[in-house]
Residue frames as a rotation matrix with the C-alpha (Angstrom) as fourth column:
UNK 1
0.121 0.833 -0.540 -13.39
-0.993 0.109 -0.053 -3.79
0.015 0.543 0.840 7.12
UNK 2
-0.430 -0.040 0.902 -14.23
-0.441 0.881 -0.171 -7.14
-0.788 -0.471 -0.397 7.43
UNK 3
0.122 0.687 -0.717 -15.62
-0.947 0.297 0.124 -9.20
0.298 0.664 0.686 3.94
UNK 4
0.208 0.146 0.967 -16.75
-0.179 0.978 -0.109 -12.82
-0.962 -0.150 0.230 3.66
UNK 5
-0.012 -0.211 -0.977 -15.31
-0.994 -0.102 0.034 -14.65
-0.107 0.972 -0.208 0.38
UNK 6
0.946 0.319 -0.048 -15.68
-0.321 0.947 -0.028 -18.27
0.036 0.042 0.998 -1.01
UNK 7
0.460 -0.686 0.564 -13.19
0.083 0.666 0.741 -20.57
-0.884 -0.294 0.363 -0.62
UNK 8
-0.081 -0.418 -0.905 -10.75
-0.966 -0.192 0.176 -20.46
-0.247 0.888 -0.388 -3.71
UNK 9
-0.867 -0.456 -0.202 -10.40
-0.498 0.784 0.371 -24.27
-0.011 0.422 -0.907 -3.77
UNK 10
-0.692 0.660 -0.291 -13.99
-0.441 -0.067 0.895 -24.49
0.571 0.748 0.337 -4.27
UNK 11
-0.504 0.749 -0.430 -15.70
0.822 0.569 0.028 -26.01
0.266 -0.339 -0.902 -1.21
UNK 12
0.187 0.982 -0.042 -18.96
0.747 -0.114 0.655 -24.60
0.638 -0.154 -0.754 0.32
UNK 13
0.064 -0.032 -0.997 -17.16
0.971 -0.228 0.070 -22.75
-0.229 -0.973 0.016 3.18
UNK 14
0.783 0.161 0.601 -17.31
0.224 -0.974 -0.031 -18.75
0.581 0.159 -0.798 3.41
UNK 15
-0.236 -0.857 -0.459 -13.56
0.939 -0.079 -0.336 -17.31
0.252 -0.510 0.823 4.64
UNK 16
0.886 0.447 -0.119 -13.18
0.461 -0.831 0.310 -14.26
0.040 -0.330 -0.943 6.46
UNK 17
-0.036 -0.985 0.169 -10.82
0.953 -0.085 -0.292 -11.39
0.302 0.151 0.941 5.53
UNK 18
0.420 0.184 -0.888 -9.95
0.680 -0.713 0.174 -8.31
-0.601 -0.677 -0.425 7.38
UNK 19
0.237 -0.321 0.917 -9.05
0.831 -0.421 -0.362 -5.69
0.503 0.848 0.167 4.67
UNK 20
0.532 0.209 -0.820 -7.44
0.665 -0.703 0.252 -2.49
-0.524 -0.679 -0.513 6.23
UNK 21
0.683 -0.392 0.616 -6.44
0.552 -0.276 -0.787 0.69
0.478 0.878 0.028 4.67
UNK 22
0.371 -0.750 -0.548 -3.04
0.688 -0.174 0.704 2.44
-0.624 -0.638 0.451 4.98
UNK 23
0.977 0.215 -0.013 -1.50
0.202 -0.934 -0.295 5.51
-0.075 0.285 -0.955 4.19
UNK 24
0.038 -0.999 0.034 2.15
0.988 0.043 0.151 6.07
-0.152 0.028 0.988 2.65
UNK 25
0.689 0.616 0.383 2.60
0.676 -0.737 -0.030 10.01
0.264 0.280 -0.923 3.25
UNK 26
0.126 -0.934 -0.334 4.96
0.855 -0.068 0.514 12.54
-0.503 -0.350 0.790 2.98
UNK 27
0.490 0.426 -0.761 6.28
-0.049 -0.858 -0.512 15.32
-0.870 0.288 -0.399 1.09
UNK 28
0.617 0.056 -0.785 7.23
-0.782 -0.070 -0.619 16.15
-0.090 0.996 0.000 -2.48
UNK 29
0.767 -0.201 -0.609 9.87
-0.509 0.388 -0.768 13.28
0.391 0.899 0.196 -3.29
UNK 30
0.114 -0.614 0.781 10.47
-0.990 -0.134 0.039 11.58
0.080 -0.778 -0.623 -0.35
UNK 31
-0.688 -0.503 -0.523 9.32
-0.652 0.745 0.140 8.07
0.319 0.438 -0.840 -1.72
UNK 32
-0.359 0.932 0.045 6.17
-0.785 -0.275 -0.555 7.51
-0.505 -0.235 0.831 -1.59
UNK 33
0.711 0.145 -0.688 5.38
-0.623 0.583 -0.522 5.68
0.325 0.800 0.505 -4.83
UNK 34
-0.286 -0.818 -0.498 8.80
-0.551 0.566 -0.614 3.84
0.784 0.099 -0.612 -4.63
UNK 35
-0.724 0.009 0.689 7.09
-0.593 0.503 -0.629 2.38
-0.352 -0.864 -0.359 -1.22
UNK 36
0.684 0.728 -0.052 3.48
-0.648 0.573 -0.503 1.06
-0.336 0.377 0.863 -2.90
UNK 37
0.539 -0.349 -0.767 5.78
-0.629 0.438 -0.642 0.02
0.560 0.828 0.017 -5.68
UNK 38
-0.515 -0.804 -0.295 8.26
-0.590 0.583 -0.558 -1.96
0.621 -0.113 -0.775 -3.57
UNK 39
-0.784 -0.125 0.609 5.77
-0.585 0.478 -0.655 -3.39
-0.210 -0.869 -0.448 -1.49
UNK 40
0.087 0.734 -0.673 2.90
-0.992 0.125 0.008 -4.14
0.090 0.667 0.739 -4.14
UNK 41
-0.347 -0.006 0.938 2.05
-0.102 0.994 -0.032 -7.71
-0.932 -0.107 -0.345 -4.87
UNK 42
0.452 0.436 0.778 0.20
0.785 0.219 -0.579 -6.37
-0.423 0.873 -0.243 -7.58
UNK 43
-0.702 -0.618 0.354 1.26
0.623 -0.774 -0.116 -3.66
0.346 0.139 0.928 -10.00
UNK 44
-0.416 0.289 -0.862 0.68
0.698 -0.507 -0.506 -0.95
-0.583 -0.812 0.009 -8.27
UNK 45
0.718 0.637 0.282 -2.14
0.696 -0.659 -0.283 1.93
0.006 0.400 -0.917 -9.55
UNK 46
-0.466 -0.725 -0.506 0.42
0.756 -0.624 0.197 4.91
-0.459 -0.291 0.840 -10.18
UNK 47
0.706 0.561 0.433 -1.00
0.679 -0.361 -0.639 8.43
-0.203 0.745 -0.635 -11.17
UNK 48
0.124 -0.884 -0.450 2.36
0.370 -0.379 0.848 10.21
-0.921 -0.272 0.280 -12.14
UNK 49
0.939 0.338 0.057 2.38
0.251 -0.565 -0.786 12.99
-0.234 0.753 -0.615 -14.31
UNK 50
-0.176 -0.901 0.397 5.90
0.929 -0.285 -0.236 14.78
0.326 0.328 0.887 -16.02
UNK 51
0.387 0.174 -0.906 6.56
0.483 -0.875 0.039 17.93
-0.786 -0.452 -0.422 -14.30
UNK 52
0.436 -0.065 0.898 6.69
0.896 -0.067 -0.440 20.63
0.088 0.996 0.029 -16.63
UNK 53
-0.779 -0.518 0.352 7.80
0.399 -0.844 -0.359 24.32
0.483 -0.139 0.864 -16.91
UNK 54
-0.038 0.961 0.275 4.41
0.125 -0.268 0.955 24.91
0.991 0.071 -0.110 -15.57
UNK 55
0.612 -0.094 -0.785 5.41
0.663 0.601 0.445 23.76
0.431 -0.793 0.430 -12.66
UNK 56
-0.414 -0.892 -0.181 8.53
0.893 -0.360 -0.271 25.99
0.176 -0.273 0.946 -11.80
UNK 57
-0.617 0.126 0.777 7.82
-0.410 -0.894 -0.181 28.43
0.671 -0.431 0.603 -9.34
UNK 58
-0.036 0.969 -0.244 5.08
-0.598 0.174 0.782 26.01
0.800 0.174 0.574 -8.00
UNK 59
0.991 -0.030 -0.134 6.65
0.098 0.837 0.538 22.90
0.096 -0.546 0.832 -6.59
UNK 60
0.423 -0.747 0.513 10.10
-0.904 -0.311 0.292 23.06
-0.058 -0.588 -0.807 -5.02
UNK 61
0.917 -0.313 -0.247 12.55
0.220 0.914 -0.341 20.68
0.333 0.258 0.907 -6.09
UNK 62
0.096 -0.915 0.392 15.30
-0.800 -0.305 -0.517 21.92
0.593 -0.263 -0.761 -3.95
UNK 63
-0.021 -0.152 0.988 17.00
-0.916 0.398 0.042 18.85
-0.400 -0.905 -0.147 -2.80
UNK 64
-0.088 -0.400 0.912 15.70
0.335 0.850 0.406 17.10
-0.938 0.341 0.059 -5.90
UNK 65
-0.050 0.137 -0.989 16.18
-0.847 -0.530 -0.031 18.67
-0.529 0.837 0.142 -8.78
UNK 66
-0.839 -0.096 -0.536 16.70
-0.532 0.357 0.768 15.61
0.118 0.929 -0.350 -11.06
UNK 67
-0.408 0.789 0.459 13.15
0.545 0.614 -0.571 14.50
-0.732 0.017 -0.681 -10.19
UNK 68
-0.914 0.243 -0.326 11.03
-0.390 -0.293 0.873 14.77
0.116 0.925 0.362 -13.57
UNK 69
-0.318 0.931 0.180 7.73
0.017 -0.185 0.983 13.46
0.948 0.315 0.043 -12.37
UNK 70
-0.817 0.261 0.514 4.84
-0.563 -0.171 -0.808 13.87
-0.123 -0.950 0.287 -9.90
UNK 71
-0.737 0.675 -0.044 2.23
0.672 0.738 0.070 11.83
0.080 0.023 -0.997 -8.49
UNK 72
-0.887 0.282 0.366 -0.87
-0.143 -0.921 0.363 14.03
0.439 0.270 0.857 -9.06
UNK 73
0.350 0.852 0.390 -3.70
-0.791 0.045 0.611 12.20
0.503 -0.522 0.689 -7.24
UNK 74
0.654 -0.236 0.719 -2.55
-0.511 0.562 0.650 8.70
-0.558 -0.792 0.247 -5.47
UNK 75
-0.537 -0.414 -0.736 -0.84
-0.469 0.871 -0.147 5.49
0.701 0.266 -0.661 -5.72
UNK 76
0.572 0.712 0.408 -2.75
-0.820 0.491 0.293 2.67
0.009 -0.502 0.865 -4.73
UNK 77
-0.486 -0.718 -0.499 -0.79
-0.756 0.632 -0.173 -0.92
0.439 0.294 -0.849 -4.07
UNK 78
0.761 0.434 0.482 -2.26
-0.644 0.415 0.643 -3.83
0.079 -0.800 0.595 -1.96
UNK 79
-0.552 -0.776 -0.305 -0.15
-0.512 0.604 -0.612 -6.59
0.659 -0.182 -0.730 0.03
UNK 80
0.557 0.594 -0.581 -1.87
-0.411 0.805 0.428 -9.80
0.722 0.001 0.692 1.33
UNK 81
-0.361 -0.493 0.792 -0.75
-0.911 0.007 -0.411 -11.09
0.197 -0.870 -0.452 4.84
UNK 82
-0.864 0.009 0.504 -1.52
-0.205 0.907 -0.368 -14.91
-0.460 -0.421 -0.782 5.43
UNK 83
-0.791 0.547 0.273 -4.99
0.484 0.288 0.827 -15.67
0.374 0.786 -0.492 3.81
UNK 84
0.028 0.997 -0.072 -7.05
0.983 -0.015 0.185 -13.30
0.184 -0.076 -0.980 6.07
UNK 85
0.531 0.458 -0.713 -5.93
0.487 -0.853 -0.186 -9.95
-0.694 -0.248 -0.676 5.69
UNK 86
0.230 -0.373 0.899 -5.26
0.971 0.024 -0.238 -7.75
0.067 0.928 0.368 2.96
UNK 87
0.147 0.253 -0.956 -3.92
0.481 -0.863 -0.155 -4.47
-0.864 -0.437 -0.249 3.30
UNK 88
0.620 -0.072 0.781 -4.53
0.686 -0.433 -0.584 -1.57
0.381 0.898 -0.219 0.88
UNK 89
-0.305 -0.690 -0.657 -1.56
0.728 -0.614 0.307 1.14
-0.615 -0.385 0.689 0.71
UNK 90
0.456 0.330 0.827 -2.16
0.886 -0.076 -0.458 4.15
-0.088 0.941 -0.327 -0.31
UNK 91
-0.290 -0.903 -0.316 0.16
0.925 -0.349 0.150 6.94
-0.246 -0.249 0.937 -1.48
UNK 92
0.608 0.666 -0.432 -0.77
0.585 -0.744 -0.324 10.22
-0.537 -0.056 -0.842 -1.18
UNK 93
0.526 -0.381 0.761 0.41
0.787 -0.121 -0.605 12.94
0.322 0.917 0.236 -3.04
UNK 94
-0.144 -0.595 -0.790 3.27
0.966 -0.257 0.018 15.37
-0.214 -0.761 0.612 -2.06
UNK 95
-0.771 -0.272 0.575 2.74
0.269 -0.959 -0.093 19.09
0.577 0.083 0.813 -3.46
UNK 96
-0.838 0.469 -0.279 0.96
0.122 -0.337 -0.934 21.16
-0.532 -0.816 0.225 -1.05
UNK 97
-0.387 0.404 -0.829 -1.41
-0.916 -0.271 0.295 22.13
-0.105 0.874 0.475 -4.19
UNK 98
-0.284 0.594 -0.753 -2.76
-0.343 0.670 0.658 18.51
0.895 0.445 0.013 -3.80
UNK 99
-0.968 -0.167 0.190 -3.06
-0.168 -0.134 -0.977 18.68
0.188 -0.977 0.101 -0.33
UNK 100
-0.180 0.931 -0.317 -7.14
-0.878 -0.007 0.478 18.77
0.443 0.365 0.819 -1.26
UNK 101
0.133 0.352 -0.927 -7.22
-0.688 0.706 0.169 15.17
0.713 0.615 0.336 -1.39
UNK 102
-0.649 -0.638 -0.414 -5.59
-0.098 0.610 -0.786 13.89
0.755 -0.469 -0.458 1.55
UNK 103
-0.510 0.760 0.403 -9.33
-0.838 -0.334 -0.431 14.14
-0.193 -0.558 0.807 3.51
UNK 104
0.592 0.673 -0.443 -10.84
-0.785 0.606 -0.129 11.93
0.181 0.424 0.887 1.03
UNK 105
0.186 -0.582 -0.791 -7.73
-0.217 0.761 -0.611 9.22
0.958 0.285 0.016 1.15
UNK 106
-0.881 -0.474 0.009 -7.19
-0.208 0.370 -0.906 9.17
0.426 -0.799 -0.424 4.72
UNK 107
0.096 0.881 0.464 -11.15
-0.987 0.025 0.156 8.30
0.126 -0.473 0.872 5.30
UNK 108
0.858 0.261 -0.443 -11.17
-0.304 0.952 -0.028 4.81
0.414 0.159 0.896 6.52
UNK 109
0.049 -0.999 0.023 -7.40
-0.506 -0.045 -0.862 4.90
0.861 0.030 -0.507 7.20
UNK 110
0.771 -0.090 -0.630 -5.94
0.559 0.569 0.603 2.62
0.304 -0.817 0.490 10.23
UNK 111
0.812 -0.335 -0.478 -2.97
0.140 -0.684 0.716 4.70
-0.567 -0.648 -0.508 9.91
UNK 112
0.965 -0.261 0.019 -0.30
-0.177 -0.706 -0.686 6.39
0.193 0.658 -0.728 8.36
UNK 113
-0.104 -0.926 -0.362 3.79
0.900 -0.242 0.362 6.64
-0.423 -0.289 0.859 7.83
UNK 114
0.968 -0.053 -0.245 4.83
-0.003 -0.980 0.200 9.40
-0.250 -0.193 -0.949 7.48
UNK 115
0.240 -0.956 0.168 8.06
0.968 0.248 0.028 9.02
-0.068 0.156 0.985 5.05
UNK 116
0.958 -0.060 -0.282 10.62
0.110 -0.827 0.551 11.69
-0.266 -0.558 -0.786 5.85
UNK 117
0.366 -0.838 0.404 14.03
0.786 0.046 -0.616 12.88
0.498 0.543 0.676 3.72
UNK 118
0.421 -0.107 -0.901 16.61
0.897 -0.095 0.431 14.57
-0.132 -0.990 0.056 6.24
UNK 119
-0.741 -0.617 0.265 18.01
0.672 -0.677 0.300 16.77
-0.006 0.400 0.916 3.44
UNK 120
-0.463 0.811 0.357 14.11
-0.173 -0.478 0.861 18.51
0.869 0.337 0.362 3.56
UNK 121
-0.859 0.436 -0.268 13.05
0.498 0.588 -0.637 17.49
-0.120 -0.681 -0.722 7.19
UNK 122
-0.792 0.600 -0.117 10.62
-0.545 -0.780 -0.308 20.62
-0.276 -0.180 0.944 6.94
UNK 123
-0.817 0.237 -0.526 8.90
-0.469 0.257 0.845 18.62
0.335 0.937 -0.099 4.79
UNK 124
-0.498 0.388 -0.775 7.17
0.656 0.753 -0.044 16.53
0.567 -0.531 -0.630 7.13
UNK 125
-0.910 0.362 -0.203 5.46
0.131 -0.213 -0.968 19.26
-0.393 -0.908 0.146 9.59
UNK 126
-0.635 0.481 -0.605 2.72
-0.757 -0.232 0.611 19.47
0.154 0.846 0.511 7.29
UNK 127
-0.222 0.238 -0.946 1.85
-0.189 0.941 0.281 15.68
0.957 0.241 -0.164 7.32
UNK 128
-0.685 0.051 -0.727 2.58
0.421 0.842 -0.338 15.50
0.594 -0.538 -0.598 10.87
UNK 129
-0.904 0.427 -0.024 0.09
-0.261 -0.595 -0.760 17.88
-0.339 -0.681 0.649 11.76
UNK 130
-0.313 0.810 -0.495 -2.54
-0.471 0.321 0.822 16.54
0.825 0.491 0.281 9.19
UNK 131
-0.325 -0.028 -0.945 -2.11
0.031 0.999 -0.040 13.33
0.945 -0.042 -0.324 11.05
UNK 132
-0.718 -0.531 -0.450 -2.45
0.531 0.000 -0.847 14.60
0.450 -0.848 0.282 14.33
UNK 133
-0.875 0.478 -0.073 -5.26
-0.453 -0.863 -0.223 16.61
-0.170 -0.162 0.972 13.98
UNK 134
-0.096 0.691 -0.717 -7.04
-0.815 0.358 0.455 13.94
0.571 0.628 0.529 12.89
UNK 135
-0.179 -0.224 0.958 -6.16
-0.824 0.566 -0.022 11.21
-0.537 -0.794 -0.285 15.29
UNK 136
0.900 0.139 -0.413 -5.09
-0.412 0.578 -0.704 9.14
0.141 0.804 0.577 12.84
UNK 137
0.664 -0.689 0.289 -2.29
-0.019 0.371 0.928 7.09
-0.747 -0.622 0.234 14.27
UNK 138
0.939 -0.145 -0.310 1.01
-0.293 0.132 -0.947 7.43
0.178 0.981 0.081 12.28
UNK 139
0.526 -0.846 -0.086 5.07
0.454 0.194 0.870 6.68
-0.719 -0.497 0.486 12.66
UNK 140
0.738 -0.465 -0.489 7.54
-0.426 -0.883 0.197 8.58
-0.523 0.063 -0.850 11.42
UNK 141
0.587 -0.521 0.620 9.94
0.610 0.788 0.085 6.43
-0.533 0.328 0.780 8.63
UNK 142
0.319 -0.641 -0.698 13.49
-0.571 -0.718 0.399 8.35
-0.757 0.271 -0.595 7.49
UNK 143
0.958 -0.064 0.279 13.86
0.250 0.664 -0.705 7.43
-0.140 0.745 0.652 4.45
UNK 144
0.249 -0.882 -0.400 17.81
-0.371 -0.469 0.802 7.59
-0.895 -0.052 -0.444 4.15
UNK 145
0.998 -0.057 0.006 18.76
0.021 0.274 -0.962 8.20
0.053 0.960 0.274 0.51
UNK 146
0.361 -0.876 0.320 22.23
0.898 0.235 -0.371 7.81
0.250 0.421 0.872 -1.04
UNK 147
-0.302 -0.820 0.486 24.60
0.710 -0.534 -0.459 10.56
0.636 0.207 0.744 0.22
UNK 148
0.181 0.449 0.875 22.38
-0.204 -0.853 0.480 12.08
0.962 -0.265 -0.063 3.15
UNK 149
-0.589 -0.684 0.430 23.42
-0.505 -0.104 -0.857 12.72
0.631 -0.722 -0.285 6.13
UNK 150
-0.163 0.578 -0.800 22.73
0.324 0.797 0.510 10.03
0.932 -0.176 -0.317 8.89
UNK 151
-0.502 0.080 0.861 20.60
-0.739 -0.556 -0.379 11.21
0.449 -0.827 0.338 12.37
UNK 152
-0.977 0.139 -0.165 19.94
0.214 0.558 -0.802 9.43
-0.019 -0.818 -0.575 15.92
UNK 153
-0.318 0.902 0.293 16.51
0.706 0.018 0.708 8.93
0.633 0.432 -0.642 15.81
UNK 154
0.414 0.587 -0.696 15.96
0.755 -0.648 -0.098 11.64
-0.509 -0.484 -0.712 19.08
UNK 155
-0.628 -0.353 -0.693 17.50
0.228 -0.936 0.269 14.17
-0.744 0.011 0.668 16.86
UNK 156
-0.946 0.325 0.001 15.02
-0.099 -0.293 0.951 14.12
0.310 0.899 0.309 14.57
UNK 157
-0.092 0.738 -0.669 12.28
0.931 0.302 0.205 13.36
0.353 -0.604 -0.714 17.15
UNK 158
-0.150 -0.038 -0.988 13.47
0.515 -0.856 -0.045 16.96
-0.844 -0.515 0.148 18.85
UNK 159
-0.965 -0.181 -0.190 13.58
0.028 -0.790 0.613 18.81
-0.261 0.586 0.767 15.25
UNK 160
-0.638 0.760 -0.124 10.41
0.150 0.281 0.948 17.64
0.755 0.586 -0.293 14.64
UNK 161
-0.650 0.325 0.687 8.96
-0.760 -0.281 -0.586 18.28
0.003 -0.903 0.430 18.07
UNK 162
-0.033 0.508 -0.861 7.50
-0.135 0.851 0.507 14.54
0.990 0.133 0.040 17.98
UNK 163
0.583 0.235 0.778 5.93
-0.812 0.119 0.572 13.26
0.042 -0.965 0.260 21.00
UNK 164
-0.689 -0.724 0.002 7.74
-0.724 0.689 -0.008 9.98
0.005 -0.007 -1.000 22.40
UNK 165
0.145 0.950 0.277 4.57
-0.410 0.312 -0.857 8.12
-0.901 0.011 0.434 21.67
UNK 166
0.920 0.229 -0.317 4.95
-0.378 0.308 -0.873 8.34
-0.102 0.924 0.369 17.79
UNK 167
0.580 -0.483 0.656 7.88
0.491 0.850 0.192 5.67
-0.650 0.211 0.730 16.45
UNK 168
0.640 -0.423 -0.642 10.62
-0.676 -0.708 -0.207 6.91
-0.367 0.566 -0.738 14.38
UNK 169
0.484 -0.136 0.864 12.28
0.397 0.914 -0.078 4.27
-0.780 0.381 0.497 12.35
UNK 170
-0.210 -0.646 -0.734 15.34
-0.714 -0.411 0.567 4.66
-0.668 0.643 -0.375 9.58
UNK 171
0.396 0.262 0.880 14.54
0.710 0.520 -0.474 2.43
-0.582 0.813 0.020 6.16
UNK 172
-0.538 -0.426 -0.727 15.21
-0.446 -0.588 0.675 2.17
-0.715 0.687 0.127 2.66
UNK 173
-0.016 1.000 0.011 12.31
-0.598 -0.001 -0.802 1.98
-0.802 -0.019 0.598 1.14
UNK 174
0.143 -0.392 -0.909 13.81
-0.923 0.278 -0.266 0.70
0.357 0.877 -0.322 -2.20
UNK 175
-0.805 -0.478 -0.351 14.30
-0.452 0.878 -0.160 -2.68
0.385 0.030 -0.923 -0.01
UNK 176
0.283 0.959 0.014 11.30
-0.230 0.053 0.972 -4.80
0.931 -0.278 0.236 0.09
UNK 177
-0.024 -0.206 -0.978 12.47
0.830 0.542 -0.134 -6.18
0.557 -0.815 0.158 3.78
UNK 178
-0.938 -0.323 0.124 13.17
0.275 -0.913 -0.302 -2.42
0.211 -0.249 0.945 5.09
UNK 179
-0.563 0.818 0.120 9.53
-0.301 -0.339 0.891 -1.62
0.769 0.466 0.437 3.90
UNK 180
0.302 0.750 -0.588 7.69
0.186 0.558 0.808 -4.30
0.935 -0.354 0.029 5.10
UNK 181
-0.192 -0.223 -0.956 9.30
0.777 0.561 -0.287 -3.29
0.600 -0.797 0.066 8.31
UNK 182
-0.976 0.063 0.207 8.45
-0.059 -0.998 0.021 -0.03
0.208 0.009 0.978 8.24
UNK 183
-0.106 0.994 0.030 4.77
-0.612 -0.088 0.786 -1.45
0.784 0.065 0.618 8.08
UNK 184
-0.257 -0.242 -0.936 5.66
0.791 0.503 -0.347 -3.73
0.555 -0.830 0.063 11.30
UNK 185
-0.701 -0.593 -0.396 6.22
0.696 -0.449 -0.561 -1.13
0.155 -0.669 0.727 12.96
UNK 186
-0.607 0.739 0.292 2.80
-0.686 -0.673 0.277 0.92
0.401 -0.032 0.916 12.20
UNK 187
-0.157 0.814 -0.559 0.88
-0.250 0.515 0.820 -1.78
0.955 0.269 0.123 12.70
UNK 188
-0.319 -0.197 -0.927 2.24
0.789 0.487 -0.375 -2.32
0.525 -0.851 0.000 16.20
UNK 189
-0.993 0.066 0.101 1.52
-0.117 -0.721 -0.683 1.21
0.028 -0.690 0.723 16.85
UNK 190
-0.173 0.984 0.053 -1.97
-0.537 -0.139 0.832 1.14
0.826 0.115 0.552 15.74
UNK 191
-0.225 0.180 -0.958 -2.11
0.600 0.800 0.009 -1.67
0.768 -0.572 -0.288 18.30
UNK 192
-0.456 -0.191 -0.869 -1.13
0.890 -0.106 -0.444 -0.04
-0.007 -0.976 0.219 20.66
UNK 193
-0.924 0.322 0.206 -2.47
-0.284 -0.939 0.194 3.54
0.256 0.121 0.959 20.06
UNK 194
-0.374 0.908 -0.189 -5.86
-0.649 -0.110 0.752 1.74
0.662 0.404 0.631 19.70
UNK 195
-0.350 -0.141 0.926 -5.47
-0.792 0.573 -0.212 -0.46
-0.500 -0.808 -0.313 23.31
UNK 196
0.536 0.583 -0.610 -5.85
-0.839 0.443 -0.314 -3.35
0.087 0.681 0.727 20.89
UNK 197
-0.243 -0.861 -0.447 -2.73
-0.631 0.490 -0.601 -4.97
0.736 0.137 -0.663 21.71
């Protein structure tokens, strides 16, 4: 999307800004939010709910048990790039049971990570078929928490049956530098996916 906006410093002229939307996606508690949130400029839109006993039987928390909420519809951040583009992030939501929604959020979409916890890799075939089915460029970002085991990115390229096309890329999302490279690194694909480069 492309908008026209007045100058802030008040003269006559009309700036152009390229506004594009992105997609932070993944399954149940792989760090999603914690990306908007670390890469936000603003605070970031969070809908995160306490999981309850309702829950149990529902949503699988093997892997994290000491997680105590979910995001129940998005997370929305945005992150301003020089004065003419602004990207929106949005996080999608990880139980399969909200799965619904990820049509409506990925309309418009330039493209997508795909964030990915090696103690749960399953987690990810889900997403990376969404993505795929949709031709919705995405890359593949391992989020490597505290105390999980560390893989070569082609071993997780082969478990995943990823083409060598889609990027795979190791981060900690929890560091804004990591992040923001994580979004490098889509953005180049999109380039390239989209012979834009």
């Amino acid at each position: 999307m492309v908008f026209a906006r007045s100058d802030p410093f008040g003269s006559d002229s009309l700036q152009t800004v390229r506004v594009v939307k992105l997609l932070i996606a993944g399954g149940f508690g792989v760090g999603k939010t914690t990306m908007v949130s670390t890469l936000s400029e603003i605070t970031p839109l969070r809908t995160e709910e306490q999981l309850t006993e309702r829950s149990m039987g529902v949503d699988d928390l093997t892997g994290v048990e000491g997680k105590t909420t979910t995001t129940v519809a998005l997370d929305f951040g945005r992150l301003t790039i020089g004065s003419d583009l602004v990207m929106y992030l949005f996080g999608t939501p990880g139980q399969d049971r909200f799965w619904f929604m990820w049509d409506e959020l990925s309309s418009g979409a330039l493209g997508a990570v795909v964030l990915a916890d090696t103690r749960r890799l399953e987690a990810c075939f889900g997403p990376v078929d969404f993505f795929e089915s949709r031709g919705i460029p995405f890359i593949l970002a391992v989020n490597c928490f505290d105390g999980a085991d560390i893989y070569y990115e082609d071993e997780i390229r082969n478990a995943l049956d990823l083409p060598q096309t889609v990027p795979v890329v190791l981060c900690d999302i929890r560091v804004r530098d990591s992040a923001k490279q994580v979004l490098i690194h889509l953005l180049e694909h999109v380039l390239v996916t989209k012979n834009l480069a």
